[in-house]
N, C-alpha and C positions, 0 to 999 in steps of 0.2 A: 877789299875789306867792305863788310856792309855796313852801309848809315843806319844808328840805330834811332827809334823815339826819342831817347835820351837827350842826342845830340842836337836833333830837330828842336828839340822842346828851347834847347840850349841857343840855336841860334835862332830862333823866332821874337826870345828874350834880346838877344843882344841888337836886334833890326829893331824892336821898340827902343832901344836907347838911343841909339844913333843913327840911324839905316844905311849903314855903311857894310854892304856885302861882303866887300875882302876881308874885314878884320872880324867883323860876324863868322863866317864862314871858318877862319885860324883859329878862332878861340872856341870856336865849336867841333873842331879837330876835321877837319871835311875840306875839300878843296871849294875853288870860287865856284867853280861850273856844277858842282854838286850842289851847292844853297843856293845857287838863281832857280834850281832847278825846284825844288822845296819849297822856298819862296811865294813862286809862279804858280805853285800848285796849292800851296795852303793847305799843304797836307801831312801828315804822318806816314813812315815808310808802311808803318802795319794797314796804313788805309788804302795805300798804291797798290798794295801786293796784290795779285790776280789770282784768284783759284788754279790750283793746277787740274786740267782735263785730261790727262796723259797717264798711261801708266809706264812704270819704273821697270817694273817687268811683264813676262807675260801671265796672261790670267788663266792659268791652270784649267778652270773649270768651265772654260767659256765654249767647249764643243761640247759638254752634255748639259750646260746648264738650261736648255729650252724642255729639258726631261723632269729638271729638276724642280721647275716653277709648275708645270704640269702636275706633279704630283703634293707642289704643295695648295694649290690649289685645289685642286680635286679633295687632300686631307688638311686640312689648316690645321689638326692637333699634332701631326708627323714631328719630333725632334729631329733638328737637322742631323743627330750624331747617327741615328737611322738610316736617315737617308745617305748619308755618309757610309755607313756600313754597305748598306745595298749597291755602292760603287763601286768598290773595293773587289767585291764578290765578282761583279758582272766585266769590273775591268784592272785585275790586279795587277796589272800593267804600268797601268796609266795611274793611279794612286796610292798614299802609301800612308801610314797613321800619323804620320807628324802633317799631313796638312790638315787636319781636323778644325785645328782652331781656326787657320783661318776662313773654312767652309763655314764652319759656326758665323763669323761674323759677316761673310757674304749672305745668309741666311736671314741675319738677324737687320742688315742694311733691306732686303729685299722684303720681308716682313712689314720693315714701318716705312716705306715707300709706296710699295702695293699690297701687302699683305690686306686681311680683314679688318671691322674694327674692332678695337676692345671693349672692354667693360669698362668702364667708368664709377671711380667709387667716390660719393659726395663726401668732404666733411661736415657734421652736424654743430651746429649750435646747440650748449649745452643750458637748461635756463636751471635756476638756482631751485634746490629743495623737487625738482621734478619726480628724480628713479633715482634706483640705488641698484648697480648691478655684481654680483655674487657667482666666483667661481672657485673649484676647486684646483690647485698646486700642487704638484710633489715636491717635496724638501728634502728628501732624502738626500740631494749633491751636497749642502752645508753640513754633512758629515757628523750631523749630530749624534752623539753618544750617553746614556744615561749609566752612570756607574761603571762604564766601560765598556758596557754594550750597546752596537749599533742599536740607532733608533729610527727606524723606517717609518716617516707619517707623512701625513699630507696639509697642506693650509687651507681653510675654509674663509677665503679673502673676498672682503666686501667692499666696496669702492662709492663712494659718491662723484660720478663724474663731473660736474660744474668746479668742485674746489678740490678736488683728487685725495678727501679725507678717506682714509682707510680703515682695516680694521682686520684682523685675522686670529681665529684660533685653531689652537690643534689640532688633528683627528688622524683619523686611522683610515678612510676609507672614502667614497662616495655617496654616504649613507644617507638614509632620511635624518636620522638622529644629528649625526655632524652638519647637517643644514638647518637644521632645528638649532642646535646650539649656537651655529654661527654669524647665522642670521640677526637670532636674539642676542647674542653678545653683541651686536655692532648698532643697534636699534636703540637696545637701554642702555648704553653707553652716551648716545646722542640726546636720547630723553624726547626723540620727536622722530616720526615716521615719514616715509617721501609717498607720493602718489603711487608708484609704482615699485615693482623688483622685477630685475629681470635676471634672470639665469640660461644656462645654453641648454642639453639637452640631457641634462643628466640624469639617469634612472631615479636618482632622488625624487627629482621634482617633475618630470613627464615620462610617460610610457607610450608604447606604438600603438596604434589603435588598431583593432581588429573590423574582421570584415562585419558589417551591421551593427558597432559599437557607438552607442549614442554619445559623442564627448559632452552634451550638455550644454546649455544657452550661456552664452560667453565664458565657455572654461576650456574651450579647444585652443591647446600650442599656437600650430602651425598645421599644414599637409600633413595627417598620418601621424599630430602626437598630439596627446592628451595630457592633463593634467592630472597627476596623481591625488584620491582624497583627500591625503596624510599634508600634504603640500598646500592643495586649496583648503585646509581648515587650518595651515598655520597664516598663509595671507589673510586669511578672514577675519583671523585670532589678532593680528595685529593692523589691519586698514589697509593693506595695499593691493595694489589691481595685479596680479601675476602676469608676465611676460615672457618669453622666450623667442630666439633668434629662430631664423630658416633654418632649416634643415642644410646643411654643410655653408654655413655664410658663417664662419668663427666671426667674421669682421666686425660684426653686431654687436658683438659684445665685446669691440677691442678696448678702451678702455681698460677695464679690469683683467682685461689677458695682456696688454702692455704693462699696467701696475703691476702684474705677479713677476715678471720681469727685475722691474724694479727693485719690489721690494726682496728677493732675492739677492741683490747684488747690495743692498744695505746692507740687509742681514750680515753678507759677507764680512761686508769691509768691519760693523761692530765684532763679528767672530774676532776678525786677524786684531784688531784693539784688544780685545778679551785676553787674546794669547791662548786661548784653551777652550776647547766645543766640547767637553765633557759637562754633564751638570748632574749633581746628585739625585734628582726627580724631576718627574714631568713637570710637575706643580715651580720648581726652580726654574727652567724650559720656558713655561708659560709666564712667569712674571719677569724674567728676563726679556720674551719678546715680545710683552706688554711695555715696557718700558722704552723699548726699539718704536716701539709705534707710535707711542705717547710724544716723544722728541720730534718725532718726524711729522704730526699732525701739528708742533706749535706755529711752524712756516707757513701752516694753509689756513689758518685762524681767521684771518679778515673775511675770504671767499666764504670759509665756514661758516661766519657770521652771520653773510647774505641767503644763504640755503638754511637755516636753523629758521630766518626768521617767513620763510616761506612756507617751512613745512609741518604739517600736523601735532600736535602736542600727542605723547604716552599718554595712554591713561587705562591698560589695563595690566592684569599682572605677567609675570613671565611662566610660559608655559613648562613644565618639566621636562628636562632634557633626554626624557625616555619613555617607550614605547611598555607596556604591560599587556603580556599575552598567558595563557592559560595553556600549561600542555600537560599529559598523563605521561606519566613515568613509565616505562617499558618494562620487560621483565628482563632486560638487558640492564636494568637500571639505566638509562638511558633519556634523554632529550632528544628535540632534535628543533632546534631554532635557528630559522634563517637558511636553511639546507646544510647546515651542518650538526654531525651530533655531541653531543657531551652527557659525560656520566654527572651522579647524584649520589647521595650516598643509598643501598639498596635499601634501609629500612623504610625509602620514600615509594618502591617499587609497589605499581598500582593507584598511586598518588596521583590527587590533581596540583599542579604548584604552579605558582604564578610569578612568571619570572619579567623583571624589567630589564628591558633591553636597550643599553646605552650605546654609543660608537664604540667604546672601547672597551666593554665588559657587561658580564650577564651580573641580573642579582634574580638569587631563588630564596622566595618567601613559600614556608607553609604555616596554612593559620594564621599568616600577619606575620610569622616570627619568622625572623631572617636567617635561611640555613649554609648558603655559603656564596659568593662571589668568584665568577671566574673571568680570567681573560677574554675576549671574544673572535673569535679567532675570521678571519680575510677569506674571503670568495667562497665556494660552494665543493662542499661534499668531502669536505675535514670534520676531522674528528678530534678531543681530548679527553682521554680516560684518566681520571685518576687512578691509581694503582690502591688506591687506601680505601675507597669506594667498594672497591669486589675482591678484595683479596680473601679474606675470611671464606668467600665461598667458592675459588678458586682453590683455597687450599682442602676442602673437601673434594672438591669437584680436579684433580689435577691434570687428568685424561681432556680438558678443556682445552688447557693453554697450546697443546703442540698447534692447534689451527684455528685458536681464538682469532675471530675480523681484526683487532681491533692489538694484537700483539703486541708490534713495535712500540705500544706508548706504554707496554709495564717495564719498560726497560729508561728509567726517568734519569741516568745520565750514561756516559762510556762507560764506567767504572763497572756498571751492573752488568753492563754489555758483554764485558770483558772475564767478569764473573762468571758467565752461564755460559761463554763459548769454553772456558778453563772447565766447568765441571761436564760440556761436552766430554771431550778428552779424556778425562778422570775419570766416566760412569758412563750407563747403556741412556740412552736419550728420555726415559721414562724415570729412571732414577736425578737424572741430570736437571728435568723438570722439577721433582718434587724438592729437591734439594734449592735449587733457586725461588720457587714457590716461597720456603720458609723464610729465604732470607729476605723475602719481598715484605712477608707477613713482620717479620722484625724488625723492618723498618719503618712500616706502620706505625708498631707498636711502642716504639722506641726515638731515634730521632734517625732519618736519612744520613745525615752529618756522620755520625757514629757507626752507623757500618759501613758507610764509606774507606772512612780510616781503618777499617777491622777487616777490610778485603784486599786495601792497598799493604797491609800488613803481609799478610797472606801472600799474595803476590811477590812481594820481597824477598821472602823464606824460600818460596818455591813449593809453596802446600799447596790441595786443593780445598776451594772455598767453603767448605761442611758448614752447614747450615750451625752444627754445634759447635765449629771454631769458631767463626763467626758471632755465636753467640757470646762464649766466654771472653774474648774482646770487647764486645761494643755492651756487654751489660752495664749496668749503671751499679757504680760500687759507692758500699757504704763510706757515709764520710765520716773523715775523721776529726775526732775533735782534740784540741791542743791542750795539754795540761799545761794549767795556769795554777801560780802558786797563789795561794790567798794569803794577801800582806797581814802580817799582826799590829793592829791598830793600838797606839798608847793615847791612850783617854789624859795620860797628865800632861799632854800637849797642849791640848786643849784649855787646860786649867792655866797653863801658863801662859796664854795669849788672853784669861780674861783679867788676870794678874796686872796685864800692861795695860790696861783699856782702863781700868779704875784709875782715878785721881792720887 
């Protein structure tokens, strides 16, 4: 049986009481000869023990392993499971996949033994009110839902590293705009600016330099990036020095990529309280995880404290959270902002309009006067047509539609979908066109909703969708008005209630 610490501990105790070895030694459950021995040593069994130099078994790897240090020296970046593979191959023999792991950890013993050295990464001292550094999140895994439909966005999370105040709004994308908004949401929140921001390498906020491109007297990134205008006139706009990390060193800006983390895993935990990640609008969304952030910066107040009083006062206004560009209307009725295109209505065709451009939606002004607002649509070389936009000359023009670019979007849900492969079948594909055409136009002209219901009708029966069934369905009928009887009023009621009121 082995003497443990325990019992040492136990009888070292009972030799300051009495120093009486035998009865020391009993009540510490050990024989005599084992506590003289303790004793004499003044020691713990765990400090006796000797390294074992011996192996248990034999080491498998110990005829090729002078091939194996060779070649990692020669490559220091080789993974062992590689070089492991390469064994296997040259000696299928002699190895088999279950020794991997422990090749791995002979690899990883010889590594930090004689291996090369590493990189070394410092921690930084953070001083109060210094930077503020700013990165983009996906949020999509919190499952959020608006009205029932997935809500795909991203966070524009801004960090003060010295007291880990945060600050996040929503967006859609990597945009100049969503950095523009989020930036300034987290700046005039605070009411004072830090010396610096520093952001990683986001298209927002730097681009690659080209060959003979002047980045400018202190507006250059890093090696090979620049600073975007749009970027250097919102740090100018509100005082602070722009920064960004090296080119593949995320670590630079770990802080703020450790808080996105974080703030993530709140989020969660307020979800599962919530009970429900549905929320009826963005605007409910955004003041929900305003309030998530509001709770979570009253713990870093003190730290707050010290960095507010360090750093610069607000003092100009906030700049608009959107970009205004000027484009000519196509005779496609068409746009094309951002690399993507989107229709207008055609009586703007040949038009100049001037559309502002937000993260998450276009606005088109002609003259000053606002003509419509659309979604904005994610990455390059999409498109959205409204079907209400060209329809009137689609349906002059119907020899168009079989090889319209831009097809699949006049088909604005299944239903329609469903509709035009049904008058397939029905008609010759020329007829089948013109006939969907109408029903395209009536919905225009009438409300979506209603020939909806006028084709799932249809469908039911087992008819085909005639642009004329169709009509006589979803027309809007006169209403009807309810005959109401007009009561015959007796006037000597009256007289009889002033009857009671006199003295």
């Amino acid at each position: 049986m082995l003497t443990t610490d325990a019992q040492v501990r136990r009888l070292f105790e009972e030799m300051a009481k009495h120093s009486k070895i035998g009865l020391a030694s009993m009540r510490s459950g050990m024989d005599r000869k084992t506590g003289r021995k303790y004793v004499k040593a003044g020691m713990f069994p765990s400090e006796m023990a000797k390294p074992r130099d011996w192996r248990t078994r034999e080491d498998p790897f110990e005829k090729d392993w002078p091939e194996v240090e060779r070649r990692l020296s020669d490559a220091p970046d080789l993974e062992a499971k590689t070089i492991f593979e390469l064994l296997m191959e040259e000696f299928p023999d002699r190895y088999e996949p279950g020794q991997l792991r422990t090749f791995q950890r002979r690899v990883r013993r010889w590594r930090a033994a004689s291996g090369p050295s590493k990189e070394v990464f410092f921690p930084q001292e953070h001083r109060p009110g210094e930077g503020m550094q700013t990165d983009f999140t996906w949020a999509t895994e919190l499952g959020i839902t608006i009205c029932g439909e997935p809500f795909a966005h991203m966070l524009c999370h801004s960090v003060l590293p010295y007291s880990n105040w945060e600050w996040a709004s929503v967006c859609r994308s990597e945009s100049m705009s969503a950095l523009r908004k989020g930036v300034q949401s987290a700046v005039f929140r605070l009411g004072r600016v830090a010396k610096y921001h520093q952001t990683d390498h986001s298209t927002a906020a730097t681009h690659k330099l080209k060959n003979g491109e002047d980045p400018g007297a202190g507006k250059r990134a890093s090696a090979g990036r620049g600073f975007n205008d749009e970027y250097i006139s919102l740090m100018d706009h509100l005082g602070m020095e722009p920064r960004t990390i090296k080119v593949g060193a995320k670590e630079q800006n770990g802080d703020v990529e450790a808080a996105n983390g974080a703030l993530k895993r709140r989020l969660e935990q307020h979800l599962l309280v919530r009970g429900r990640r549905d929320f009826e609008s963005v605007e409910e969304y955004e003041t929900w995880l305003s309030g998530v952030l509001k709770k979570a910066n009253v713990l870093r107040s003190k730290r707050l404290a010290e960095e507010l009083a360090m750093m610069r006062p607000l003092s100009v206004k906030r700049l608009p959270e959107y970009v205004e560009e000027d484009f000519q209307v196509s005779s496609w009725s068409t746009i094309r902002v951002k690399c993507n295109s989107y229709s207008v209505p055609s009586r703007l065709i040949g038009e100049k309009v001037k559309v502002r451009v937000y993260d998450d939606r276009l606005e088109v002004y002609y003259c000053g006067l606002h003509q419509l607002t659309m979604e904005r649509l994610l990455g390059k070389k999409g498109h959205r047509i409204n079907y209400r936009h060209i329809i009137r000359s689609l349906v002059r023009k119907p020899g168009a539609f079989a090889r319209y670019k831009y097809r699949d979007d006049l088909f604005p849900s299944l239903v329609f979908r469903k509709a035009y492969d049904a008058l397939q079948n029905f008609f010759s594909e020329r007829k089948a066109d013109m006939e969907y055409l109408r029903i395209l136009h009536l919905a225009a002209g009438t409300t979506e909703a209603e020939v909806e219901a006028a084709l799932e009708l249809l469908f039911e029966a087992g008819t085909a969708p005639e642009a004329d069934e169709v009509k006589a369905l979803a027309a809007p009928r006169e209403p009807e008005l309810p005959e109401l009887a007009v009561p015959q009023v007796n006037l000597n009621d009256y007289d009889a209630l002033l009857t009671e009121v006199r003295p």
